[in-house]
Wavefront OBJ file of the C-alpha trace (Angstrom):
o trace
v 22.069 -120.910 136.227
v 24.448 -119.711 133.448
v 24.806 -115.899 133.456
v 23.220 -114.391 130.084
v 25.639 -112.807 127.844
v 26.248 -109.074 127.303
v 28.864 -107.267 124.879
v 29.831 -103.917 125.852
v 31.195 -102.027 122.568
v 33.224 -98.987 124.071
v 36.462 -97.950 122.901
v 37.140 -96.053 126.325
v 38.930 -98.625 128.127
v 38.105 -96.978 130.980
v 34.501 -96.341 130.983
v 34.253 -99.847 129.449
v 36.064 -101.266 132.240
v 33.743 -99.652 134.792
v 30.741 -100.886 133.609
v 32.297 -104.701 132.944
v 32.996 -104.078 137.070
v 29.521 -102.593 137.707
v 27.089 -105.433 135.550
v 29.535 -108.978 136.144
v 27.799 -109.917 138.556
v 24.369 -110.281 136.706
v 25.554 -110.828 133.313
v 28.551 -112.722 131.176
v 30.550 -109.265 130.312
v 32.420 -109.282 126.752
v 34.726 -106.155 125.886
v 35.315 -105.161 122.371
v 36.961 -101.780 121.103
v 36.360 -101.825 117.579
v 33.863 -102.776 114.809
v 35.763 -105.669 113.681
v 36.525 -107.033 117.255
v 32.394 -106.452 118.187
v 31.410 -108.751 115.438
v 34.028 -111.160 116.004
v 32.486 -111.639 119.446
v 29.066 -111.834 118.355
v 29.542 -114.355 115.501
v 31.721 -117.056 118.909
v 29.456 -116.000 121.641
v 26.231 -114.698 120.358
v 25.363 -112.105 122.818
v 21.312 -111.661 122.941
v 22.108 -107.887 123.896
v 24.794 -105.256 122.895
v 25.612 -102.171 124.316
v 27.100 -99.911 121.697
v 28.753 -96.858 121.678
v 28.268 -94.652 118.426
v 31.971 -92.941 118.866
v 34.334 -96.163 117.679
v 37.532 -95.318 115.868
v 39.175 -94.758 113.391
v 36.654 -91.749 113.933
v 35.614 -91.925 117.566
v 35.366 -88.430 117.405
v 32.018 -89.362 114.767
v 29.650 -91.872 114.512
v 29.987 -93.212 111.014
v 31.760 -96.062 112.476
v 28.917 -96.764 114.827
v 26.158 -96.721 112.310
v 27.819 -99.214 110.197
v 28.517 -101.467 113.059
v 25.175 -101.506 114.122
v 24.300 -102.371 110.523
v 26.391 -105.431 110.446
v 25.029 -106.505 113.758
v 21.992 -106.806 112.729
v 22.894 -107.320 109.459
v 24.531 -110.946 111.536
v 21.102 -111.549 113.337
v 17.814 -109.429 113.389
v 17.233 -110.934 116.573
v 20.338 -108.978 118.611
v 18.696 -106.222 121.022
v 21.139 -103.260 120.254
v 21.205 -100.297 123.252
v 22.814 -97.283 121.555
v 25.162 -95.331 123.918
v 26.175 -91.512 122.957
v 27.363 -87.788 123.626
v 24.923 -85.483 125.597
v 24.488 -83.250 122.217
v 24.332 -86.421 119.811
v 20.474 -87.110 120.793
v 19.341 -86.398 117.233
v 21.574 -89.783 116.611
v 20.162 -92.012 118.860
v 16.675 -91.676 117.800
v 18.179 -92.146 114.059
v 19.861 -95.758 115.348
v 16.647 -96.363 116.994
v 15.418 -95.864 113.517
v 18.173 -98.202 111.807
v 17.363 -100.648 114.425
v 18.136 -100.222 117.627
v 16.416 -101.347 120.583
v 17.194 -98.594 123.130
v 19.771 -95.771 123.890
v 21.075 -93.930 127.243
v 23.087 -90.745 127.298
v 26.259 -89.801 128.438
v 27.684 -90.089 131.264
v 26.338 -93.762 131.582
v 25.218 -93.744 135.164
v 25.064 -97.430 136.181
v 21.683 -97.636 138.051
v 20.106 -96.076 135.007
v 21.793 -98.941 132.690
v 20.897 -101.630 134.855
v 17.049 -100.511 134.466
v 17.465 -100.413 130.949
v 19.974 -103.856 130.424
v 16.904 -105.506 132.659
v 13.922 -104.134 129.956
v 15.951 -105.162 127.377
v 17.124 -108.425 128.313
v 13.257 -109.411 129.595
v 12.123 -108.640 126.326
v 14.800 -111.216 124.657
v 13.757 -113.927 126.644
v 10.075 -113.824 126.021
v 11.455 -113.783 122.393
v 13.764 -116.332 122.574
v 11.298 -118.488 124.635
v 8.699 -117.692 121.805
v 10.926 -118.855 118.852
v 11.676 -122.233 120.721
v 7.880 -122.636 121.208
v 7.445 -122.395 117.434
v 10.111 -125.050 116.675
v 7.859 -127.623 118.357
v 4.992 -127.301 115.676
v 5.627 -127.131 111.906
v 7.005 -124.303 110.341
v 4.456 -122.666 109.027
v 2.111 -122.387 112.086
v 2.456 -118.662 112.207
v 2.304 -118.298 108.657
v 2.487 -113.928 108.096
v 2.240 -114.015 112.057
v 5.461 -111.920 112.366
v 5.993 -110.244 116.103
v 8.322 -109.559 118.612
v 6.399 -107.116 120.300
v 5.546 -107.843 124.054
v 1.801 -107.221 122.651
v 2.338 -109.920 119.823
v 4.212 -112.022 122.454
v 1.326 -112.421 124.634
v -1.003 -113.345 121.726
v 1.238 -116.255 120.815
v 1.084 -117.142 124.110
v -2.511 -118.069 123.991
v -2.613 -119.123 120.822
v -0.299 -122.263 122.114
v -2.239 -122.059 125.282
v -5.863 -122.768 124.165
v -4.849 -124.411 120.885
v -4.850 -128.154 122.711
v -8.513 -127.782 123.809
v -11.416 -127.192 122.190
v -12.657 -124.250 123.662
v -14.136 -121.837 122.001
v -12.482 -118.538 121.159
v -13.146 -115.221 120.398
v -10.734 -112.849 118.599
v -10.822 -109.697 118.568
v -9.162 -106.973 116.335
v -9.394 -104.024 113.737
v -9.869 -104.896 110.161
v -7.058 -106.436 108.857
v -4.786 -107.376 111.665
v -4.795 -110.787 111.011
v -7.527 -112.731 112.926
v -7.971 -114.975 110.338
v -4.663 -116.354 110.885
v -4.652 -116.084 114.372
v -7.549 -118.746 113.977
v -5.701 -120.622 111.304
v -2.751 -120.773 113.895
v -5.306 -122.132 116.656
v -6.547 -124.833 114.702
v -2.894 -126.240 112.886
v -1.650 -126.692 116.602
v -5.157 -128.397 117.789
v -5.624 -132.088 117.604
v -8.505 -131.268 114.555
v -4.962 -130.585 112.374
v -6.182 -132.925 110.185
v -9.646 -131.889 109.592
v -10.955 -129.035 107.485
v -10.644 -125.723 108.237
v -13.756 -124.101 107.416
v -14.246 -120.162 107.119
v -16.928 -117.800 106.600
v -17.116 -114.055 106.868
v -20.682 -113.728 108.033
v -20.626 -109.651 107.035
v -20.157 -110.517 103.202
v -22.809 -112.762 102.248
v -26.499 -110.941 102.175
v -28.655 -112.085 105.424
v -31.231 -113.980 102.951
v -28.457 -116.323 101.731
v -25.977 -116.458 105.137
v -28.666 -119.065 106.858
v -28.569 -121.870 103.891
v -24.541 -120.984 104.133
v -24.371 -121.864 107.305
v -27.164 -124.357 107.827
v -27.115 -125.875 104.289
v -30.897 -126.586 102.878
v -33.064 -129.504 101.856
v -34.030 -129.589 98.704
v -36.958 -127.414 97.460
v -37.103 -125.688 100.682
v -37.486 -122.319 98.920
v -37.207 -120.950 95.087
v -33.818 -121.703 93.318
v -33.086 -124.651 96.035
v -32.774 -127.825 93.396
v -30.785 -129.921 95.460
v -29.984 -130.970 99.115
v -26.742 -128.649 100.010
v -24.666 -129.060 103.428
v -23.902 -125.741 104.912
v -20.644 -124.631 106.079
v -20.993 -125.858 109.992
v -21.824 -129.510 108.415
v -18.619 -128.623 106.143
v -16.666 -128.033 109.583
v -16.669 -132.162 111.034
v -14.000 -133.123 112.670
v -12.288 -129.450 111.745
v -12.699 -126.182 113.223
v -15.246 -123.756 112.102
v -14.460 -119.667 111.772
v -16.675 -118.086 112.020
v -15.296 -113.628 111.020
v -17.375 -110.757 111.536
v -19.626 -112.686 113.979
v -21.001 -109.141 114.915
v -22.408 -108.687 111.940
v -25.076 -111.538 112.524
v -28.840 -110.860 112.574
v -30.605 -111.260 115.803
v -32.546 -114.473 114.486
v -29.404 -116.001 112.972
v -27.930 -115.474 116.531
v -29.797 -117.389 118.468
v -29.448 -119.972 115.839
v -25.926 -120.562 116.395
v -26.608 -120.138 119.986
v -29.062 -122.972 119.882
v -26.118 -125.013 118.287
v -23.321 -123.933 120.088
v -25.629 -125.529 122.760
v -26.618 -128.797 121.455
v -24.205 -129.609 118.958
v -26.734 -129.772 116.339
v -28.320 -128.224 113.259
v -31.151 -128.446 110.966
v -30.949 -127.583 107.641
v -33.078 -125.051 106.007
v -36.100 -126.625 105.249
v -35.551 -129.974 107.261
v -36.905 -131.416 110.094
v -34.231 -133.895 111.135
v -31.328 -132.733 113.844
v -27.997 -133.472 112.434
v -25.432 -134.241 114.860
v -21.907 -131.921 114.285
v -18.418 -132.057 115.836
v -16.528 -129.492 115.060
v -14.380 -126.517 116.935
v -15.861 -123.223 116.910
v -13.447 -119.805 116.551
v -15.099 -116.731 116.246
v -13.679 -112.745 115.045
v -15.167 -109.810 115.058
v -13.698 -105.730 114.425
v -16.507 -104.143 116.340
v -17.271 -103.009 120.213
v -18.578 -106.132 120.909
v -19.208 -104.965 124.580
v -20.665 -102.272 123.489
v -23.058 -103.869 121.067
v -24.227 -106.165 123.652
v -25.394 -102.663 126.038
v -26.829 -101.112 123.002
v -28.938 -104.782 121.858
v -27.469 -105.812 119.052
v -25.344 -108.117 119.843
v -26.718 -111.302 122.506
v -24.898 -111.824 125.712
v -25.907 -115.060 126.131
v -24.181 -115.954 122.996
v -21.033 -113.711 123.570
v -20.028 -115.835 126.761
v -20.612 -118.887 124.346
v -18.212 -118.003 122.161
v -16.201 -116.598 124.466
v -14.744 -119.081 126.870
v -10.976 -117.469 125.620
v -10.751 -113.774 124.407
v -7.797 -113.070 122.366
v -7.470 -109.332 121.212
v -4.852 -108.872 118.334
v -3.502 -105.478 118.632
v -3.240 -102.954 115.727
v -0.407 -102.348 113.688
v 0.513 -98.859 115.176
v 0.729 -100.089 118.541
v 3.418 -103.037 117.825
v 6.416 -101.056 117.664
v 9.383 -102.413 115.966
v 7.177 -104.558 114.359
v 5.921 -102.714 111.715
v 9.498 -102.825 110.194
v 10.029 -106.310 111.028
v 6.664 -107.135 108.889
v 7.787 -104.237 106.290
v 10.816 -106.053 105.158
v 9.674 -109.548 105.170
v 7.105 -108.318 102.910
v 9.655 -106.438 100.554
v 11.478 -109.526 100.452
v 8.941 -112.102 99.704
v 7.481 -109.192 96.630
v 10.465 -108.670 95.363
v 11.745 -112.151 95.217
v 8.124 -113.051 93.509
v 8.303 -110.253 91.103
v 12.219 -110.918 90.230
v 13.077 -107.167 91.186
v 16.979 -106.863 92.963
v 15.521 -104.776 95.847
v 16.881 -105.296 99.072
v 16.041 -102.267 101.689
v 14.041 -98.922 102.279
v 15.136 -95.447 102.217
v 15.821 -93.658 105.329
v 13.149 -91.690 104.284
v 10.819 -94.478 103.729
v 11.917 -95.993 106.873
v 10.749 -92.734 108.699
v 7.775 -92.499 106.718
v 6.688 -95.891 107.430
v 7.052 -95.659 111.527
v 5.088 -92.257 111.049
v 1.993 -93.818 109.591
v -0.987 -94.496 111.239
v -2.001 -97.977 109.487
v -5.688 -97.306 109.355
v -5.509 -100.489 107.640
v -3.020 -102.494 109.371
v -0.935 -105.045 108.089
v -3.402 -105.820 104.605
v -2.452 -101.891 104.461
v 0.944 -102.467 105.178
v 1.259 -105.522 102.618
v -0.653 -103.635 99.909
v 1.696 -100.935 99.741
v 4.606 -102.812 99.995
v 3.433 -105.383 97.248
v 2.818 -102.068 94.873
v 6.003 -99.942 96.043
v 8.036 -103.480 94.925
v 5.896 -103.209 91.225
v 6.455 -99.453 90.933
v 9.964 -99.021 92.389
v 12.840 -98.322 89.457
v 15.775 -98.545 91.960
v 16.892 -101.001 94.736
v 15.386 -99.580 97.767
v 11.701 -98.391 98.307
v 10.800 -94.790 98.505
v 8.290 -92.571 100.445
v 7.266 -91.875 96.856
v 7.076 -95.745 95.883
v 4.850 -96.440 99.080
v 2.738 -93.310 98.366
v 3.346 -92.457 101.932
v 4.794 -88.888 101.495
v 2.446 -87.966 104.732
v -0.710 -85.916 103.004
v -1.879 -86.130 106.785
v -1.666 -81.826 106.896
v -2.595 -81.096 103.383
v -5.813 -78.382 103.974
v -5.235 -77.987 107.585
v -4.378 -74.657 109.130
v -1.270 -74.460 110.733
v -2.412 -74.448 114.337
v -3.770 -77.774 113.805
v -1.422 -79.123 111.405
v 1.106 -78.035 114.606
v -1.353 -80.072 117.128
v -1.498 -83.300 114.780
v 2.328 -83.742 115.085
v 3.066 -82.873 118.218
v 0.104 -85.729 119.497
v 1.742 -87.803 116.967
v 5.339 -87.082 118.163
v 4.280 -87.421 121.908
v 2.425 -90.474 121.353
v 5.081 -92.380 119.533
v 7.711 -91.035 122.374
v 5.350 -92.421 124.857
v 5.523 -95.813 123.086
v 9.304 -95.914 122.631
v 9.229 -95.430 125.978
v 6.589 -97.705 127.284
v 5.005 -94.772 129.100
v 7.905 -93.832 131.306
v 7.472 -89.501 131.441
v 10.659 -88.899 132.215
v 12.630 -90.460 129.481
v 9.732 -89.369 127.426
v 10.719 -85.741 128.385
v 14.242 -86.250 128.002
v 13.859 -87.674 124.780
v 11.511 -84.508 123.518
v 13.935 -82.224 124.924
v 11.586 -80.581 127.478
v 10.500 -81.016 131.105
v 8.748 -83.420 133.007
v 6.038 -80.573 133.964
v 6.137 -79.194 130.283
v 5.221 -83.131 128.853
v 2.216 -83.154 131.499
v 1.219 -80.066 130.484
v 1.113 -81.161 126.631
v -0.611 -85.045 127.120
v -3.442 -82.931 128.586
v -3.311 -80.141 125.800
v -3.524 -83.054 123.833
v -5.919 -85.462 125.422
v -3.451 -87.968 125.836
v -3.944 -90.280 128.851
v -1.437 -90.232 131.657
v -2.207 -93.925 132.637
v 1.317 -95.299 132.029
v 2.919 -92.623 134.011
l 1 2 3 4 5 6 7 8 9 10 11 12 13 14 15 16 17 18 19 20 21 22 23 24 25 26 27 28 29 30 31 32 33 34 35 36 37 38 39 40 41 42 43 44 45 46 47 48 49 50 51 52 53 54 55 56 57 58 59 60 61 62 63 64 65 66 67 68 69 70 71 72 73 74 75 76 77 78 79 80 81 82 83 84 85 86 87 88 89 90 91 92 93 94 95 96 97 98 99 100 101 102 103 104 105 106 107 108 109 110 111 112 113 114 115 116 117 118 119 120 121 122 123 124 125 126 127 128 129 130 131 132 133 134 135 136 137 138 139 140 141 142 143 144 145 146 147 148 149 150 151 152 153 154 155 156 157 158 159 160 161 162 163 164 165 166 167 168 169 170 171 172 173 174 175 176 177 178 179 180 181 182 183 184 185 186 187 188 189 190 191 192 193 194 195 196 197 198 199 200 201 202 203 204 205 206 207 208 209 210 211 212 213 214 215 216 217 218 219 220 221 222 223 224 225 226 227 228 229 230 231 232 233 234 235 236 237 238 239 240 241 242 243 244 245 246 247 248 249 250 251 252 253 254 255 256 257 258 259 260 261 262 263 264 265 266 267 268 269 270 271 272 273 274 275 276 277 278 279 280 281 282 283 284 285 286 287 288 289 290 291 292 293 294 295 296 297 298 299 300 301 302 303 304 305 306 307 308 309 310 311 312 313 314 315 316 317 318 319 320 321 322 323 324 325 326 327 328 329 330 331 332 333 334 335 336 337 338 339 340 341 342 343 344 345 346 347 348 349 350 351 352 353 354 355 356 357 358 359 360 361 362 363 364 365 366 367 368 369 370 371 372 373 374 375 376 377 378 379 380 381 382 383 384 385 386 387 388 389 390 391 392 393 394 395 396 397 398 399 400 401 402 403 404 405 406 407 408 409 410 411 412 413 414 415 416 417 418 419 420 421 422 423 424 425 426 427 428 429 430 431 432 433 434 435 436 437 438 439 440 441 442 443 444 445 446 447 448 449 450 451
């Protein structure tokens, strides 16, 4: 098996050498010394992973040089998983290149047992990327329509997406309001062999309960006031197609065991009929709410939960997908400002911050909403805190001992993630001890699981 490729960006010949000696034998090992040679290499060999040091000349003694290299390599492609090497006192400029873009970063001195942990991470991660992108380019194109990830968390929902997609199981998806079950269902059903077939959706929380059973079921004619004419219902609507069914939670204990009746036979009656109408059709399922929960506390049938739950796909909320919260934020600044003819290409550093500091109550229909109305309200050519009305009112009115509590949970929290739980780089990064961090999760109420 061919070695992957790794390009070491140091312009200590020495300490580049070293590690070139210490990683050949489980990696292809390029050298470069210099901006200009680094993206030489990347545009002949396309490395998947680069490990770049911030000090490059013709200022190694600063890390302008750095920055704008790891600009232009991602600048080259978005895709390149960039591990940020620097001084022992230059910490406050890693976490800045992990906020331009960077995947990772270590410390000097580079011990080599510590680089091998993280080259392994990193180099795991771009697989299940890579793997993911070649999965794609055996449907059409726009199967994952807005389905933007790279996150591991992402990753494994695309991998069941493709997985159940070719049967006709049922599925339930779960999520928070707007996170994008909808298309995780429009996904399912482009790569299932009801392509061709309508794709029929109803959110079962926005139509009154009076009206939701002739929706559904369709009615005969004069089977109650106002009803003039026979009318299919949406599940007749669904033949041959697949049938979503959002906000299944929401349903009313008779309209329930309804659907459980014909998830079990395959059949309906209309409102007012008599006569069993034979359907075919796919049924995909969403719902925001406990749905465990509501099943212990009544409201929700078991009997019908394991009915429409032969697969249970959970699509995770915006705050806890990483990197992909910028991924998503450009490619909507991009598509709004190309449809609104506006020449802006980028975000502030300040809006860049602001944006990975947000909670996303509202995940990505949050995320796109702001974007769409920073792009409309913007005068320059990058997007402000001030454009996306994200200049973090989060401690206006609090006192200052919990103002003080809300961001250090928030700065803990988001450490944690950067570090996928690991304490000890989670201290490091903080800039206090190991005991100290333990001391604060519980302060804090933060769980110690990933530890």
């Amino acid at each position: 098996m061919d070695k992957e490729k790794l390009l070491i960006v140091e312009d200590d010949p020495e300490l580049s050498t070293q590690m070139k000696w210490g990683l050949s034998r489980e990696y292809e090992i390029f050298l470069a010394g210099d901006r200009a040679s680094a993206l030489s290499i990347i545009q002949k060999e396309r490395p998947p992973v680069i490990a770049l040091d911030l000090g490059l000349p013709p200022l190694p003694d600063r890390v302008e040089e750095g920055f704008q290299t790891l600009e232009e390599i991602l600048e080259h492609d978005i895709q390149s998983k960039v591990v940020v090497i620097t001084g022992q006192h230059d910490k406050t400029h890693a976490l800045k290149a992990i906020g331009n873009g960077a995947y990772d970063f270590l410390i000097k001195p580079v011990h080599l047992k510590e680089l091998r942990v993280i080259l392994g991470r990193v180099f795991h991660v771009a697989r299940l990327e890579r793997e993911h992108r070649e999965l794609q380019k055996l449907v059409d194109d726009d199967i994952f329509e807005k389905m933007l990830g790279t996150s591991l968390e992402m990753l494994k929902v695309f991998e069941i997406i493709h997985k159940v997609a070719t049967t006709d199981a049922p599925v339930l998806i779960l999520g928070e309001s707007g996170t994008g079950k909808e298309l995780a269902a429009i996904a399912i059903h482009r790569q299932s062999a009801r392509r061709d077939g309508p794709f029929v959706a109803i959110n079962c929380g926005a139509i009154p309960e009076t009206l939701l059973e002739s929706e559904l079921f369709g009615h005969e004619k004069g089977a109650f006031t106002g009803a003039h004419i026979q009318r299919r219902g949406r599940i007749e609507a669904a033949q041959e197609g697949t049938l979503f069914l959002d906000e299944i939670g929401e349903l009313s204990p008779y309209l329930q065991a309804k659907l459980l009746r014909f998830l079990q036979e395959n059949r309906i009656e209309r409102v007012g009929g008599r006569e069993g109408i034979l359907v075919d059709t796919r049924v995909l399922a969403a719902t925001n709410i406990d749905i465990e929960q509501a099943i212990k506390d009544g409201r929700f049938r078991e009997d019908l939960y394991y009915r429409l739950g032969v697969v249970v796909a959970s699509i995770p909320p915006l705050r806890k997908r990483g990197n992909d919260i910028l991924l998503l934020a450009r490619a909507f600044l991009q598509r709004f400002a190309a449809e609104n003819k506006k020449r802006i290409d980028s975000f502030t550093p300040k809006a860049i911050q602001a944006i990975e500091r947000h909670n996303w109550p509202g995940n990505i229909r949050e995320l796109e909403n702001r974007i769409k109305r920073a792009v409309i309200m913007a005068d320059g050519t990058k997007i402000t805190p001030e454009n996306l009305e994200l200049d973090d009112p989060r401690y206006r009115g609090q006192s200052l001992k919990q103002a003080r509590e809300d961001l250090e949970k928030d700065m803990v929290s988001r450490a944690l993630a950067r570090n996928k739980g690991h304490l000890t780089r989670t201290a490091s990064e903080l800039g206090i001890s190991r005991p100290s961090l333990y001391n604060l999760m519980e302060k804090l109420g933060i769980s110690k699981e990933k530890g």
